[in-house]
N, C-alpha and C positions, 0 to 999 in steps of 0.2 A: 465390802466383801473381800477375804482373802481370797487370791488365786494360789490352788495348790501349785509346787512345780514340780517339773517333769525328773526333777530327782528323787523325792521322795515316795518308795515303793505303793502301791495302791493293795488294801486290803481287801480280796474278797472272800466277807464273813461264811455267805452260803457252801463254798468252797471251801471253806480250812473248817465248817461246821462237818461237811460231809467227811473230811478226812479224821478228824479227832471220833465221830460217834464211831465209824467203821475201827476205827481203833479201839475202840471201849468196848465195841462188838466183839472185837476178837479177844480182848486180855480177858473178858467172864467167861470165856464159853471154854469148854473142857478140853484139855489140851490133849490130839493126838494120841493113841497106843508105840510107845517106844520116844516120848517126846516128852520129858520135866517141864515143871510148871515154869522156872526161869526159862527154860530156851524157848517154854511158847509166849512168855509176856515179853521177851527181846522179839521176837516177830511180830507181834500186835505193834510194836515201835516200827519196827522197820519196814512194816506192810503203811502204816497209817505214813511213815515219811515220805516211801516211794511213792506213795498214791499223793500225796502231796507235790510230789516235782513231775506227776504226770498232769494235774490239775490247775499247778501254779497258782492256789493263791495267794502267797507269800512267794518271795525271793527263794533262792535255793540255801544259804547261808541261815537264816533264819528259820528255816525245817528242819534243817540239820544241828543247831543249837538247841532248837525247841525238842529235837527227839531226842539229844543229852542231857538237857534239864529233868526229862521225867524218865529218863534211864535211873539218872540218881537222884533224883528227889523221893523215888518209890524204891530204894534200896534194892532194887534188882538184883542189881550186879554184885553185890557184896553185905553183909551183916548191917553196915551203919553206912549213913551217907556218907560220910572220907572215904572208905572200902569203893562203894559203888560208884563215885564219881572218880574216886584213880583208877578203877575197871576200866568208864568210860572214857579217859581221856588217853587210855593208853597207848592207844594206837596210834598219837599224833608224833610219841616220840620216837616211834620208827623212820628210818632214815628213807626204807622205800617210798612213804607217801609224803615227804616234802619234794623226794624226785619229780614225783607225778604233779605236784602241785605248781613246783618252778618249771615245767615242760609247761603244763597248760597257761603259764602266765607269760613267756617268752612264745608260747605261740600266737596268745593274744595281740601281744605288742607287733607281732611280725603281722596281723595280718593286720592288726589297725595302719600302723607304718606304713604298708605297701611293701614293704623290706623285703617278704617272700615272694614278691612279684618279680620285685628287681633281679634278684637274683636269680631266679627260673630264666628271664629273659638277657639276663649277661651268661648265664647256661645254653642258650638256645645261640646266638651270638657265636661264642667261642666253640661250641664243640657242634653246632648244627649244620654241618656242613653235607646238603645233599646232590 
């Protein structure tokens, strides 16, 4: 018998079932007074994601691909799939979210390291003087 390992992510079906139907629940049901049918089938996406990284059945990375995949596989975002998958990926080539992306990855590192520790306490040290 294979033993799975502890790196590859565990799927739970009943979980990414409940997120996908509630999503499918909301892309049929009639969108809103003062709300277009595009800006309610992007919230049927963005409702079924979030509820996805509140439930975690899948990794966060892999809800977030899967809510791009059927942004443009279902031309949402634009006339043809090229249209609606350069909609969706547009956002990446903004400069403010690689910011956000390299803070939370040098924060990571810092607290895996200890690094942020270190320094709070060569902080405490040199300027702690009661």
């Amino acid at each position: 018998m294979a033993d799975q390992s502890k790196s590859e992510p565990e799927i739970h079906y009943p979980k990414l079932g409940a997120c996908v139907i509630a999503g499918i629940i909301l892309w049929w049901m009639p969108p809103p007074e003062g709300l277009g049918l595009v800006g309610w089938h992007v919230f049927a996406v963005f409702f079924a994601t979030i509820l996805s990284f509140i439930l975690r059945p899948v990794p966060m990375g892999p809800a977030v691909l899967l809510a791009l995949v059927v942004l443009a596989a279902t031309n949402t975002l634009g006339e043809t799939g090229k249209e609606s998958f350069a909609a969706a990926m547009s956002g990446y080539g903004n400069t403010t979210v690689w910011l956000v992306v390299a803070a939370f990855l040098i924060a990571g590192a810092m607290i895996r390291t200890g690094l942020g520790r270190r320094i709070a306490l060569g902080c405490v040290v040199k300027f702690g003087k009661t």
